[in-house]
KOLBARO-65278 format. One record per residue (C-alpha): x, z, y. Coordinates in Angstrom, 2 decimals, padded with zeros to 5 digits. Example, Ala and Ser with C-alpha at 12.3 -4.5 7.8 and 13.67 -1.06 7.14 Angstrom:
2
TORNU	u	w	v
TORNU	012.30	007.80	-004.50 $
TORNU	013.67	007.14	-001.06 $
end
This chain:
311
TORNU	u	w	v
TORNU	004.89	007.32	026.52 $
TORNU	007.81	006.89	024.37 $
TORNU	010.80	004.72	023.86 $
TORNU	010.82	003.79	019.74 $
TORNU	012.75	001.20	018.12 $
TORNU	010.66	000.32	014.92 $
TORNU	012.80	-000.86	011.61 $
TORNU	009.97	-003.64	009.52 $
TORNU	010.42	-003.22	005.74 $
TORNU	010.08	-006.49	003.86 $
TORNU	005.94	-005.86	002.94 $
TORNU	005.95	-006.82	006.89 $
TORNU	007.52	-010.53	006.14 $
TORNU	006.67	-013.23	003.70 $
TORNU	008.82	-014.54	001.15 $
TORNU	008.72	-018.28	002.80 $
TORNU	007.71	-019.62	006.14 $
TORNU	004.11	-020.62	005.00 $
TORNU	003.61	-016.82	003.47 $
TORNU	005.50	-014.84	006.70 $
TORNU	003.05	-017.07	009.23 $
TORNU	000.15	-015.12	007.65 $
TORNU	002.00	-011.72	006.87 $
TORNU	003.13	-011.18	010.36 $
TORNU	-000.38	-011.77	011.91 $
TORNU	-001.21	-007.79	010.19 $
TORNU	002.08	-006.92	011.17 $
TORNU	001.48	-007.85	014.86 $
TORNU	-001.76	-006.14	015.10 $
TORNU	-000.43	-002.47	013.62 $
TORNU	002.36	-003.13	016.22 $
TORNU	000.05	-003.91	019.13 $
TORNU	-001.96	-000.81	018.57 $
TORNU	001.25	001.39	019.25 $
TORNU	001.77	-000.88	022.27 $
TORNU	-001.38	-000.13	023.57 $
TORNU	-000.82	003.71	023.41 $
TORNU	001.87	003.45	026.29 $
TORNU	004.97	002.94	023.88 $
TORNU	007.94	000.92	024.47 $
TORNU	008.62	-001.13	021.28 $
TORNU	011.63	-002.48	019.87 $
TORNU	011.60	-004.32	016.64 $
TORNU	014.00	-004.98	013.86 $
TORNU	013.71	-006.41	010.55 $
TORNU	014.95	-007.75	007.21 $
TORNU	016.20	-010.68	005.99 $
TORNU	016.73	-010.40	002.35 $
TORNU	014.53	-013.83	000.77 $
TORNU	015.32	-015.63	004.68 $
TORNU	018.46	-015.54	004.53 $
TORNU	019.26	-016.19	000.87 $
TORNU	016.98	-019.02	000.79 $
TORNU	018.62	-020.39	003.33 $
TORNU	022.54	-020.00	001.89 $
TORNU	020.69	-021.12	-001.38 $
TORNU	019.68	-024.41	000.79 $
TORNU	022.89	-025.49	002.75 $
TORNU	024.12	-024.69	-000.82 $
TORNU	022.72	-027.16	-002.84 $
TORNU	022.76	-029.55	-000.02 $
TORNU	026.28	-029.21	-000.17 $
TORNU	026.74	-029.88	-003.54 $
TORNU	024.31	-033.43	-002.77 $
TORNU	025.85	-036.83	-002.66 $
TORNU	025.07	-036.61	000.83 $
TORNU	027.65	-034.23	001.51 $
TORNU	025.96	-031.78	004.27 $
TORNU	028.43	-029.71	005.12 $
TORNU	028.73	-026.19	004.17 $
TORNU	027.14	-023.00	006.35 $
TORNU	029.20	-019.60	006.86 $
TORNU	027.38	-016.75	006.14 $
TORNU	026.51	-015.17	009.52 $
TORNU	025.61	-018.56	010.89 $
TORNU	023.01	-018.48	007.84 $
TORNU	021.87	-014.76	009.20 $
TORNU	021.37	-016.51	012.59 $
TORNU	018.70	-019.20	011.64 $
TORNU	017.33	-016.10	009.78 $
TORNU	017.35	-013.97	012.94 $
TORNU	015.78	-017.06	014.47 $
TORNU	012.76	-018.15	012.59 $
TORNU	011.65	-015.16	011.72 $
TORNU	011.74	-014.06	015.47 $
TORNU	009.80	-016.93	016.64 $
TORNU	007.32	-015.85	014.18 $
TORNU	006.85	-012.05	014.92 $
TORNU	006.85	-013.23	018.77 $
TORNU	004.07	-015.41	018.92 $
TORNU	002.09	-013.52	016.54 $
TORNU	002.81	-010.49	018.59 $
TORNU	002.34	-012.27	021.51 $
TORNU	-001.30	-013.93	020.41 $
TORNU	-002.50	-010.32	019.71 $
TORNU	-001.48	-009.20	023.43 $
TORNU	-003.62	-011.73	024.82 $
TORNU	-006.60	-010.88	023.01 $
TORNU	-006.29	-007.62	024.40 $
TORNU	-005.53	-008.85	027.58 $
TORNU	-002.05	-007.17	027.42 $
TORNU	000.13	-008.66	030.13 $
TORNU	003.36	-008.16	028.24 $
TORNU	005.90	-010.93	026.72 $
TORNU	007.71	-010.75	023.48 $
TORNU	011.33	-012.28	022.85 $
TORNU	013.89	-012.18	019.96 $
TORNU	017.52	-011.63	021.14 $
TORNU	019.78	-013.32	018.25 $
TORNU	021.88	-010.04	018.00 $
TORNU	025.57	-009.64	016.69 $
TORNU	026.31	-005.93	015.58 $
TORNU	029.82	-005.24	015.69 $
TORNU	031.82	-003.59	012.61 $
TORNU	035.14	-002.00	012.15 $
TORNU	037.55	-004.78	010.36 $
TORNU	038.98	-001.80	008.51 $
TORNU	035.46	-000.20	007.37 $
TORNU	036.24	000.59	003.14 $
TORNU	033.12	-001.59	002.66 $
TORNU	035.48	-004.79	003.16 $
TORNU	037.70	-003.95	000.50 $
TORNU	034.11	-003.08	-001.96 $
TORNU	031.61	-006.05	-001.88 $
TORNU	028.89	-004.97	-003.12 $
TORNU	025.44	-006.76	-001.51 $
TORNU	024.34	-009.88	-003.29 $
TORNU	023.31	-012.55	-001.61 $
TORNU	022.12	-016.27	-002.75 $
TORNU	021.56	-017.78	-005.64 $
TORNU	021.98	-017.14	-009.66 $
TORNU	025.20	-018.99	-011.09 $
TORNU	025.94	-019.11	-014.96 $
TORNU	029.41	-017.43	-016.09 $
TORNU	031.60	-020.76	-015.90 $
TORNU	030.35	-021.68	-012.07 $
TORNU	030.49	-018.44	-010.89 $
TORNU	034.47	-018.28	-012.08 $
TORNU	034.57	-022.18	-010.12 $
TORNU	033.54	-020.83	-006.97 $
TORNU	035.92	-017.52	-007.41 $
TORNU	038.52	-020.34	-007.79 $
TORNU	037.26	-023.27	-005.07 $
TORNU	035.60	-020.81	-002.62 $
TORNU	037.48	-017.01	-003.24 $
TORNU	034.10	-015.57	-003.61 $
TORNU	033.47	-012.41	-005.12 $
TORNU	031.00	-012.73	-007.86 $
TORNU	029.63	-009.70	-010.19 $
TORNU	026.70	-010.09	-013.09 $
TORNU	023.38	-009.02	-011.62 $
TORNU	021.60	-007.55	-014.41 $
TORNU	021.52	-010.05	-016.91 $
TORNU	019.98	-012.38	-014.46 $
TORNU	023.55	-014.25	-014.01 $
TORNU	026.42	-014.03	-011.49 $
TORNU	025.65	-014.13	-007.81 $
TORNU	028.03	-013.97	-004.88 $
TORNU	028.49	-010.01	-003.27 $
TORNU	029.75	-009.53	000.50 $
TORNU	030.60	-006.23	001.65 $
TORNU	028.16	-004.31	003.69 $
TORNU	030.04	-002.28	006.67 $
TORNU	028.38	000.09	008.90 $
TORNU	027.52	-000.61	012.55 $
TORNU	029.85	000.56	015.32 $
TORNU	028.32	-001.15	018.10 $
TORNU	025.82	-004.08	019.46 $
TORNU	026.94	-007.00	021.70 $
TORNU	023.68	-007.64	023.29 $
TORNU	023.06	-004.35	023.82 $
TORNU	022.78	-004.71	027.49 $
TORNU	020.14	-007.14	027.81 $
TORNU	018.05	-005.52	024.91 $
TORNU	017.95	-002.61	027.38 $
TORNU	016.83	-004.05	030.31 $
TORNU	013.85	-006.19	028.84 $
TORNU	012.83	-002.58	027.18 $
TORNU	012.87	-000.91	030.45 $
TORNU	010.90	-003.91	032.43 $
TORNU	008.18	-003.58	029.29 $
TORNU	008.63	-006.20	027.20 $
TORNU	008.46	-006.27	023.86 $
TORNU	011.65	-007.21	022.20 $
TORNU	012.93	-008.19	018.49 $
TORNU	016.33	-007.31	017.81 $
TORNU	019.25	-006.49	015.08 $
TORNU	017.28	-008.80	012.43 $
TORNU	018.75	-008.47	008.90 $
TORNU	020.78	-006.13	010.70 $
TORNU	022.40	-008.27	012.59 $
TORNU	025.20	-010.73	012.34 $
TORNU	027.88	-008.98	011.81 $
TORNU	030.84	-009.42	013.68 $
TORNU	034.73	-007.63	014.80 $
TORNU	036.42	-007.79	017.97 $
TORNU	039.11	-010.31	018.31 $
TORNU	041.40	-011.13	021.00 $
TORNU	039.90	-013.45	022.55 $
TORNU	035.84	-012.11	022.17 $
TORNU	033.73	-011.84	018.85 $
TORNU	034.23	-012.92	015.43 $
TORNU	031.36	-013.08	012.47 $
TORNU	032.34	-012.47	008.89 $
TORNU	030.68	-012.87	005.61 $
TORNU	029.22	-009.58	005.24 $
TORNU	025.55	-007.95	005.50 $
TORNU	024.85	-005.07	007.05 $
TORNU	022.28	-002.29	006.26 $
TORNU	019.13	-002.96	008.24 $
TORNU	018.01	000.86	008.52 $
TORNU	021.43	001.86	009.58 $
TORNU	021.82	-001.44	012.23 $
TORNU	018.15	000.38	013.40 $
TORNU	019.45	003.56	013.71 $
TORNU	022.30	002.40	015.98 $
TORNU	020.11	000.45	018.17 $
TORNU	017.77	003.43	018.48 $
TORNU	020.76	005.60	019.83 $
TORNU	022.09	002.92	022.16 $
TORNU	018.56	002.74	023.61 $
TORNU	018.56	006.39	023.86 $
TORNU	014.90	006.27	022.20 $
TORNU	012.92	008.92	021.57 $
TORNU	011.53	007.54	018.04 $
TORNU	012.80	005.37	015.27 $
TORNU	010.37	004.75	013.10 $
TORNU	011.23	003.28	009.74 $
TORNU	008.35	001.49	008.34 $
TORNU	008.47	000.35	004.34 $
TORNU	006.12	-000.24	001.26 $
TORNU	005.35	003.79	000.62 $
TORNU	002.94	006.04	003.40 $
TORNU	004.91	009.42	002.41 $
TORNU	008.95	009.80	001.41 $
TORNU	008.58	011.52	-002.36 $
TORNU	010.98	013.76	-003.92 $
TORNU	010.31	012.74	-008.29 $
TORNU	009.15	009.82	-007.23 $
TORNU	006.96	008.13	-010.47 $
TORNU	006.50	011.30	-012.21 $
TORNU	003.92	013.66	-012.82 $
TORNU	005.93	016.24	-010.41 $
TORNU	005.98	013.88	-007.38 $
TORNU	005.76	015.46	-004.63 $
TORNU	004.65	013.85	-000.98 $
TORNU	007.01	015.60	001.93 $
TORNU	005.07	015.70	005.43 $
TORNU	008.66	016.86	007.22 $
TORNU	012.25	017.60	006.35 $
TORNU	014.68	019.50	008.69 $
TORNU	018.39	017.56	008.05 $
TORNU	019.28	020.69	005.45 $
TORNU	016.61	019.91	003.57 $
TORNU	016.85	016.06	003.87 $
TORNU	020.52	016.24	002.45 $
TORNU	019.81	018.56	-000.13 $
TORNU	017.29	016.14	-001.61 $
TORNU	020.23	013.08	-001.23 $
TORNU	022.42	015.18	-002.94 $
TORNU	019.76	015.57	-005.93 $
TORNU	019.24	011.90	-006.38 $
TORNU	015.79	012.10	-005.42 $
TORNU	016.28	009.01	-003.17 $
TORNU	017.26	005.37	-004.67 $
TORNU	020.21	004.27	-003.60 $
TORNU	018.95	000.53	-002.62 $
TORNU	015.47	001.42	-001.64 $
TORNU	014.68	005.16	000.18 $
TORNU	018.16	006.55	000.41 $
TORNU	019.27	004.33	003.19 $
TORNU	016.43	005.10	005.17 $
TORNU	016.44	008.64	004.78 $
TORNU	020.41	008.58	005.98 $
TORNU	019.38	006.57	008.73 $
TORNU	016.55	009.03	009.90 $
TORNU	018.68	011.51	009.49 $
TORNU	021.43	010.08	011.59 $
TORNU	019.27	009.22	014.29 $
TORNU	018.03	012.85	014.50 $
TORNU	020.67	014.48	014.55 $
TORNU	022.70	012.30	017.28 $
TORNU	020.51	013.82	020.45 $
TORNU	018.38	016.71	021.20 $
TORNU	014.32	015.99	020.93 $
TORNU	014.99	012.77	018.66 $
TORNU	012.66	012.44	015.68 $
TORNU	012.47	009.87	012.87 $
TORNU	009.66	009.06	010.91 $
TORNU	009.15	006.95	007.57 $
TORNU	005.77	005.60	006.85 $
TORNU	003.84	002.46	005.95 $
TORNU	003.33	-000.08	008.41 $
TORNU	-000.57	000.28	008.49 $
TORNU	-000.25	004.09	008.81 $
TORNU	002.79	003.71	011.85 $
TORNU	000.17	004.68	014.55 $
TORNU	-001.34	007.95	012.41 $
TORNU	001.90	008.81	011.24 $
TORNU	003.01	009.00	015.16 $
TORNU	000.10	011.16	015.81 $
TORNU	001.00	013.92	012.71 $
TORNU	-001.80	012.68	010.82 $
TORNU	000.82	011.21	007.86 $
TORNU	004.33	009.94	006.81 $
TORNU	007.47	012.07	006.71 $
TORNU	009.47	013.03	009.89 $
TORNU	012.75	014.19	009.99 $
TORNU	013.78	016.01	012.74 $
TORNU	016.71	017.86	013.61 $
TORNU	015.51	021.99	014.02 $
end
């Protein structure tokens, strides 16, 4: 048996309620299977069209004649963290029972703690929400102190800085539902972010990396696997060319030299390969292993994906 906490790439969750009701029924299954092999699963997940779509919507509704008032961004990532929990639970929970599986599945709405001072505060650079033209984006720089950037000729959109994870509030609980067997959905859209205060916990605007909020949980769990699951079976170094090659393992020398290359995108494979890495390299025996979501129980047995291990 081993203790994983499993990182679902977006391919695992629709891009609207109706779609994600039907996309997590295949995710539940490919997660079942590993349940049924003795593991002890923890899941995380993205956020990206969830959360935007709903900023987008307390946007426009604030901007209605109605007035409804305005949402702060990591109150925005918490309805996120929740509907898409209560999804992946009862699908995950409906695929138990067919297998007679005496097991229960919960989401914990999870704050991840940053560092006020992490250098990613003073460097938005995640968009969120929706498309403005020139003249309202420089409005809400003026109205709302926004920082807003061009996005690729698509028009300006709001950026919030994306700090790394230092710790995780509910870290505690998360642990104990693990170790009485139960199934548990945590860190979703990589939490809400939040710094220490005084007086307890404060959110701020910000999004953090989902691998990396995985990776973190992973260690506090002390788990044996994290397994990073995304749209690709194999990591690639040339990825799209005629020289692509498929990589079946990478010690962490080889895994940086590759970074260092540019063989990994910096918004798509990069951040997963850092957060393997990190994870393998922060406690003896620990491996990491990016695959698809369909091939996450072969890819456990050596049959495909990429590990990274620490050797």
């Amino acid at each position: 048996m081993a203790r994983m906490v499993i990182a679902l790439g977006g391919n695992a969750l629709g891009n609207n309620p109706a779609e994600q009701q039907e996309a997590v029924k295949s995710t539940a299954s490919s997660i079942v299977d590993l349940l049924e092999n003795g593991h002890q699963i923890t899941l995380a997940h993205g956020n990206g069209p969830q959360v935007g779509m709903i900023n987008l919507a307390f946007e426009v509704s604030a901007a209605s004649p109605e007035g409804t008032p305005e949402m702060p961004f990591p109150e925005c990532g918490a309805m996120s963290q929740g509907y898409i929990g209560y999804h992946l639970q009862n699908a995950i929970r409906e695929e138990m029972k067919s297998r007679d599986i005496n097991k229960n599945a919960a989401t914990v709405i999870t704050q991840v703690i940053v560092d006020e001072n992490d250098p990613a505060f003073e460097n938005p650079s995640k968009p969120i929400g929706a498309f403005y033209t020139e003249k309202e984006a420089e409005d809400l720089r003026t109205s709302k102190g926004y920082n807003m950037v061009e996005d690729a000729g698509r028009g300006y959109r709001r950026v919030v800085p994306s700090p790394l994870p230092v710790d995780i509030a509910e870290k505690d609980i998360i642990s104990d539902l693990v170790s009485n067997g139960e199934v548990v959905i945590a860190c979703g859209g990589g939490g809400i972010p939040v710094v220490k205060t005084g007086s307890g916990l404060k959110g701020v605007p910000a999004v953090i990396d989902k691998d990396y909020a995985s990776e973190k949980l992973a260690e506090l769990l002390d788990a044996d696997y994290l397994v990073i699951l995304t749209a690709v079976e194999q990591v690639a170094i040339n990825f799209g060319t005629p020289e692509q090659k498929n990589l079946d393992k990478m010690d962490l020398e080889t895994a940086e030299k590759y970074c260092e290359e540019g063989h990994f995108a910096p918004g798509s494979m990069l951040p997963k390969v850092k957060a393997a890495m990190k994870f393998a390299e922060s406690g003896k025996g620990r491996k990491a292993l990016i695959t698809s979501l369909e091939k996450a129980r072969a890819g456990l047995k050596g049959e495909t994906g990429t590990l990274i291990i620490d050797e």
